[in-house]
Every structure is written in C-alpha cells, then in structure tokens.
N, C-alpha and C positions, 0 to 999 in steps of 0.2 A: 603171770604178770611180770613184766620188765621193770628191773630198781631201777629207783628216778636218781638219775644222774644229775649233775650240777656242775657247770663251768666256775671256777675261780679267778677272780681279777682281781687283782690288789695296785692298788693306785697311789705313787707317792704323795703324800702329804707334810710336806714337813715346813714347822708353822710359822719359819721365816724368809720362806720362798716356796706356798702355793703355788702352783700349777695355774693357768688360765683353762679357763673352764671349758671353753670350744676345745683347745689345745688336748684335754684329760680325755671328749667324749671320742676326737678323731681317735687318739691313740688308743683307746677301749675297741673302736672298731678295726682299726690298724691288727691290732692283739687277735682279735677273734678270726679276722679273714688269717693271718698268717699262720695260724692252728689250722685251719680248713687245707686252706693252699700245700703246705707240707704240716702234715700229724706229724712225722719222722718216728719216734719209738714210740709215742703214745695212741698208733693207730688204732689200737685195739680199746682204749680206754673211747675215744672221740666217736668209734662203730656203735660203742654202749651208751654215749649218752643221747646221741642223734636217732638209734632204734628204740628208743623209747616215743616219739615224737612230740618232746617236748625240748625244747632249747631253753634252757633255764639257767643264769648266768646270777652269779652276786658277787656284787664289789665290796673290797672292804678296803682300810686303809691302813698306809704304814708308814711310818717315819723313825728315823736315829735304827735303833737295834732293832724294831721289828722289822723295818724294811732289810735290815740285811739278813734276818733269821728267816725272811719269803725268801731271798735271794739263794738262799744254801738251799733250798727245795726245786725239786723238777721244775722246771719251765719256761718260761722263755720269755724277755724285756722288750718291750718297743719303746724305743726315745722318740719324741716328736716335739717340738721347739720345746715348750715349757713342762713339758709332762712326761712322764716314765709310768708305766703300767704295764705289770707283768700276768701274764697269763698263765695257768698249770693245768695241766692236762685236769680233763672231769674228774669228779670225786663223787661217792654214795652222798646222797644227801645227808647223811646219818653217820658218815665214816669220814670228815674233815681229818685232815692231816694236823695236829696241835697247832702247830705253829701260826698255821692261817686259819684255825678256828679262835683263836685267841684276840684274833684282831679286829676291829671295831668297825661296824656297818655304817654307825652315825659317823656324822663327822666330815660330811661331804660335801659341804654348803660351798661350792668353789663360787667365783665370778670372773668376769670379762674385766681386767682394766684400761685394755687395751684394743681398737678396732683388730679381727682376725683380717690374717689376710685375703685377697680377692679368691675367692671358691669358684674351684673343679671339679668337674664332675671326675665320677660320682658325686652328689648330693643326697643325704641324708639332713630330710627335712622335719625337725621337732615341734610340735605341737604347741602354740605359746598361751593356750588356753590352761593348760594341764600345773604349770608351777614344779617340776619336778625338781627332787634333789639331783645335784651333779651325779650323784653316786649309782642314783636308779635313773637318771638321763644315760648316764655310761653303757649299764646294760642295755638299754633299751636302742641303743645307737648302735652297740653287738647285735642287736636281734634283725636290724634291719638291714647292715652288714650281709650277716649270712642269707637272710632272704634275698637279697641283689645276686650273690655268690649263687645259689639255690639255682636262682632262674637266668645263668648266662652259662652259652656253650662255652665249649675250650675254647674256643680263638678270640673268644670276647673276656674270659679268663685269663689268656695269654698276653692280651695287648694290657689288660690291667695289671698283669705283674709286671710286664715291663715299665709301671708309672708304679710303683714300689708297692702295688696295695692301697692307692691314697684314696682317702678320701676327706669332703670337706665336710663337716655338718652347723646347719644355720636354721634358724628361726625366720618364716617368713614374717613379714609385714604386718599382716593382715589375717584373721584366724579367715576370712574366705580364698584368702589365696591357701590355706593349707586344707582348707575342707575341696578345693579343684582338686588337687594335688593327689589327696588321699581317692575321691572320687574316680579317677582319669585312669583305674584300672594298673596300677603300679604296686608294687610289693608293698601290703603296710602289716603295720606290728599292730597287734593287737592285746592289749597286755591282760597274765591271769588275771589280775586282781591281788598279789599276795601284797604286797606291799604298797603303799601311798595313796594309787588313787583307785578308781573303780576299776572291776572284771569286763573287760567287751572294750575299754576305753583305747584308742587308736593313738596311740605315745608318738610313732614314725610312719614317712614314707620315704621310700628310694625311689630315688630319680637319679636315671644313666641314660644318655642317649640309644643306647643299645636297649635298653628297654623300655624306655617312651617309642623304638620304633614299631615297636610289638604290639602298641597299644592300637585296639581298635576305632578308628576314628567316623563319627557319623557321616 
C-alpha cells in the first residue's frame, strides 16, 4: 500500500489585513496548478502523492513569525491582489515538517468586502449550498484546479500558462445553476468527507471553454 501523502498550503492571515476570501481560494488554486505546471526539485515528492490517487491538500494559517518560519521552509509563494498562499512540496500525512504542523487549521473564516473582479475563465464554480470555511473552500478550489489541469492537453496547458495560471473562482446565483453546472459532465470534486461537511458531497466544478467543448451535448 502507498503512504498517503498530503499537500501543504499555508495562507496568510494576518489580523489587521485579511486576505479577501475569492482573492485566498484563486491563489490556493494558483498554488496548486503552479506545483503541477513545474514540480522543479520536488518532482519526486509530487509522483508520491499523486500515485497514491488521492489529492489531499490542508491549509493552515500564518501570520507575524509563523508565516515567516513557513517561508524559511521549501516551497513556493503565489501573491494574488489581497492574498499570499504558499505551497510545499507533499509531506507523509504522519511526517509534517514542525514548523507547519504547528500552525493552526481553524482560523479561516475569511470574507468578500469587496465586489471581485469581472471573472475568467477558467472558472471554478463553489457550491453556495455547502457553507464552507475559506480554509477548506481553499482546498477544495486546489482540487478542482488540478482536475481541469488533469483533463487539458499540452496546448490547452500552454495557452493557460501564458494567462499565468489564472483562474477565477465564484458562487453561482442560484444552487440550480451549480447543480447544471456540476450535471453537464465537467470535472467536479467530490469531497472525502474528512472535514466539515459530508463524504460523496460535490464542493466544485471546472468550467474552461476547452473543456465545456468536450462536453457531450444531446
């Protein structure tokens, strides 16, 4: 049996200038595609936790000295307007590295105070039924991230690097516009279960023009 591996995200938090919460989940995704896009030295770490086939990610948080005691650790920052969230190569589920086993899960209640800007695709579309925290929205916005990444060739890979990696993620309207959404045969997440809400429960879907063209239409 293959050790369960585990992605690390650590999101700054610091409590007199939060992050806007759309702002934390893009850059969560941001994070994860630019780990896929180039591993660089931790190719070997990212083979072991993807051949396991499970993509298991947890955020934690940090501000003042812990975020700079994440920072003196492998890994790698994405800045996106209001948000910094650094990524570190997989770890044993059971073998955290101190420093970001130290750091605190709770603590992730972000919000929107501000409208986000007009969204591009990609879209990564969250579930407005579910209530999740920022912190397990993050992950879960990683998971639909890599499921888009998953299922585009290289040249649909390549026109996405040249747009940095972006993508936007938003709440539909209506929980029947995300129940189409999820329906219409496009990558969705579908989460364990360990944390917040139910096992089988559909958190996201990706939506890219390149892969809505895939989809089969009656």
């Amino acid at each position: 049996m293959n050790e369960l591996f585990v992605l690390p995200l650590v999101v700054r938090i610091e409590r007199a200038t939060p992050p806007q919460r759309t702002d934390a989940l893009e850059a969560a995704a941001m994070a994860v595609l630019s780990l896929l896009d180039d591993p660089g030295e931790w190719a070997a770490e990212l083979h072991a936790w993807q051949s396991t086939g499970k993509i298991r990610k947890v955020v934690r948080r940090g501000r003042g000295a812990e975020w700079r005691r994440a920072l003196a650790l492998p890994g790698r920052t994405i800045e996106h307007r209001t948000a910094e969230v650094r990524v570190h190569p997989p770890v044993p589920l059971d073998a955290w590295p101190r420093d970001l086993a130290r750091l605190q899960v709770s603590g992730t209640e972000l919000a929107d105070t501000e409208e986000p800007p007009p969204a591009e695709p990609p879209v990564l579309w969250e579930n407005p039924r579910l209530g999740m925290s920022a912190g397990k929205a993050m992950a879960q916005a990683g998971h639909a991230a890599q499921l888009a990444w998953w299922a585009s060739d290289a040249a649909e890979r390549d026109a996405w690097r040249e747009r940095g990696l972006a993508v936007s993620v938003r709440t539909p309207p209506a929980q029947d516009d995300f129940d189409a959404l999820a329906a219409a045969g496009l990558p969705v997440v579908r989460d364990a279960g360990f944390t917040e809400i139910e096992p089988g429960s559909c958190t996201f879907v990706a939506d890219a023009p390149w892969l809505a063209a895939r989809v089969a239409r009656p």
